[in-house]
C-alpha positions as CSV (number, residue, x, y, z in Angstrom):
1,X,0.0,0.0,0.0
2,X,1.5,3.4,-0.8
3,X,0.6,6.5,1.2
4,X,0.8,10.0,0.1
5,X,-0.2,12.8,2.0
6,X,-2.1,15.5,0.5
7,X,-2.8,19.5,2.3
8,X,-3.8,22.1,0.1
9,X,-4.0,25.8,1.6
10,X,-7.8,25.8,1.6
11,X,-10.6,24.5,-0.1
12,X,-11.0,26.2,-3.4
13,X,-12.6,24.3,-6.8
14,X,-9.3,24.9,-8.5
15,X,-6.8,23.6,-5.9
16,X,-9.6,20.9,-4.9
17,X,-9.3,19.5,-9.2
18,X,-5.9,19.6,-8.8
19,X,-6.1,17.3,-5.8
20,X,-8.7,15.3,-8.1
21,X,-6.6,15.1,-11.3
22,X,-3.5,13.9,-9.3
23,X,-5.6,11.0,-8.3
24,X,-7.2,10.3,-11.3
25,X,-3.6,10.5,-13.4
26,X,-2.4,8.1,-10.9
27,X,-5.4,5.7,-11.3
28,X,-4.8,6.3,-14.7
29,X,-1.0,4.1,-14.0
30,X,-2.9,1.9,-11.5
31,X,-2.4,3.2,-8.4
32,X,-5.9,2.8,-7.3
33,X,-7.2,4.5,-3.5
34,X,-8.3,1.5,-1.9
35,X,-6.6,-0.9,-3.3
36,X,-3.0,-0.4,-3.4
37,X,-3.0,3.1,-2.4
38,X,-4.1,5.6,0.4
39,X,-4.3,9.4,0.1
40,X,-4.4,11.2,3.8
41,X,-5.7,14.7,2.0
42,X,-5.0,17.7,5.1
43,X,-6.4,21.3,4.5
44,X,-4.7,24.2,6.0
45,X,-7.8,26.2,6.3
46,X,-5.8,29.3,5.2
47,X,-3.6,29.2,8.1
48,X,0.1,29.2,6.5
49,X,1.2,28.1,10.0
50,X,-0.9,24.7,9.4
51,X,0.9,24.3,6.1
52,X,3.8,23.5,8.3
53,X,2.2,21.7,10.8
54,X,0.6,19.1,8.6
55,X,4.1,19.0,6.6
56,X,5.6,17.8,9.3
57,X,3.2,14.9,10.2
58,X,3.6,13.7,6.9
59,X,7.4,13.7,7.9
60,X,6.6,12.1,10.7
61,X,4.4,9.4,9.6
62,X,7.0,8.5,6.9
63,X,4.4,8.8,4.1
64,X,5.7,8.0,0.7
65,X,5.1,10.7,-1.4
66,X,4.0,14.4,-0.4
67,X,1.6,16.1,-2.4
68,X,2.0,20.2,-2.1
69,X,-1.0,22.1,-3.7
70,X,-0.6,25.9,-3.8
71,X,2.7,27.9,-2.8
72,X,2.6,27.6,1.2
73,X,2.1,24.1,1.2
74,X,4.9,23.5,-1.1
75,X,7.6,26.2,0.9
76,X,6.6,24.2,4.2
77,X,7.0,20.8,2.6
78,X,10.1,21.8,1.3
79,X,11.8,23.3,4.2
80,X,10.7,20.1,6.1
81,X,11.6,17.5,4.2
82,X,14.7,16.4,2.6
83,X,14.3,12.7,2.2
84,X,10.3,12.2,1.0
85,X,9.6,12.6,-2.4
86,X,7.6,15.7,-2.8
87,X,5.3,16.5,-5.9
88,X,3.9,20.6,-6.1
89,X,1.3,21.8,-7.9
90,X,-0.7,25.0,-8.2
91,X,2.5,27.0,-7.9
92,X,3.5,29.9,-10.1
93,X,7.1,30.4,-9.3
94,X,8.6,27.4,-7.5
95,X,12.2,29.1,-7.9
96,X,11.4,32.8,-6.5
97,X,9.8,31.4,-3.7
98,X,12.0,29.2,-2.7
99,X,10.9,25.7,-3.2
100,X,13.5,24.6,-5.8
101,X,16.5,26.0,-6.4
102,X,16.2,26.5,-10.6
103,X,13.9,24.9,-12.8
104,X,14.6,21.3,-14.8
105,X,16.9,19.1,-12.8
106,X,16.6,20.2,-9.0
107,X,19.0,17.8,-7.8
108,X,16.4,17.8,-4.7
109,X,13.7,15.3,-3.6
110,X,10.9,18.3,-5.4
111,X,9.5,18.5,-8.3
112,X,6.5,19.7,-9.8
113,X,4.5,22.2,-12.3
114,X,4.0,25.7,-12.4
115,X,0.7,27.3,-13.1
116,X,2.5,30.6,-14.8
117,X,1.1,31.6,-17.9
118,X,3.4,32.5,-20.8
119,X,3.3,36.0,-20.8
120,X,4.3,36.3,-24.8
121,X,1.1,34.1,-25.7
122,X,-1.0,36.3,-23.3
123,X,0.0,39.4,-25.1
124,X,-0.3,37.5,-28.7
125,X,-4.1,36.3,-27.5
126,X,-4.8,40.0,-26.2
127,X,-3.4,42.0,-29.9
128,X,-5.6,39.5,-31.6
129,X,-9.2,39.9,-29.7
130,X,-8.5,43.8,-29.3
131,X,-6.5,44.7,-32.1
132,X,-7.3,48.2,-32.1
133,X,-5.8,49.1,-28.7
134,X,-2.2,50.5,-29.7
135,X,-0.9,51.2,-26.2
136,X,-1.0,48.4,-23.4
137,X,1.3,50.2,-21.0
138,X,-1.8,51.2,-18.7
139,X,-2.6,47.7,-18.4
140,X,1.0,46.3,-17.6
141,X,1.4,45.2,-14.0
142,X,4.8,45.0,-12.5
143,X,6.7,42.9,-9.6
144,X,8.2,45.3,-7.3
């Protein structure tokens, strides 16, 4: 029986599909809940202090695999763990926040996806269903 444990930051339909498409794209390899596999899914409840708390039981209960939906979850997983597998999801930058060190090849126990959008394709998509707006400037927001 494999265990993974599974916290999300709180309960939102996007984050919850994410939790659902993990376990239907493991299904999908035969890792079936109930049969050879149990999910212990954890929500934080928007407390980023939980994130940590509920990282750490997973430490503790030596699950095999950590699922991290959202950005907290993920940061708390991976400043807990160094040895359990850890898969993130529903994270836009895992690098700039700190839960791997570059993209590609971490050389860590984390991976995952990112949720960014590619900017370029944004702005193509935009020209093309607004194609008489010249000047996008007042609609640029920037990092500080």
């Amino acid at each position: 029986m494999i265990r993974i444990g599974e916290h999300q930051i709180v309960s939102h339909p996007a984050l919850d599909d994410d939790g659902k498409g993990f376990a239907a794209a493991l299904a999908e390899e035969g890792f079936v809940e109930g049969k050879n596999l149990t999910i212990n899914r954890q929500n934080a409840q928007g407390d980023q202090a939980n994130c940590a708390i509920i990282a750490r039981k997973f430490e503790d209960d030596k699950v095999d695999l950590i699922h991290a939906i959202s950005t907290p979850n993920a940061q708390a997983t991976a400043k807990i763990t160094k040895t359990i597998p850890v898969v993130f999801s529903s994270v836009t930058d895992p690098v700039a926040t700190g839960i791997v060190p570059r993209m590609g090849k971490t050389g860590t126990n984390i991976t995952g996806v990112s949720d960014r959008w590619p900017i370029a394709l944004q702005c193509q998509k935009y020209a093309e269903m607004l194609p008489n707006v010249k000047n996008w400037e007042p609609f640029i927001i920037q990092a500080t």
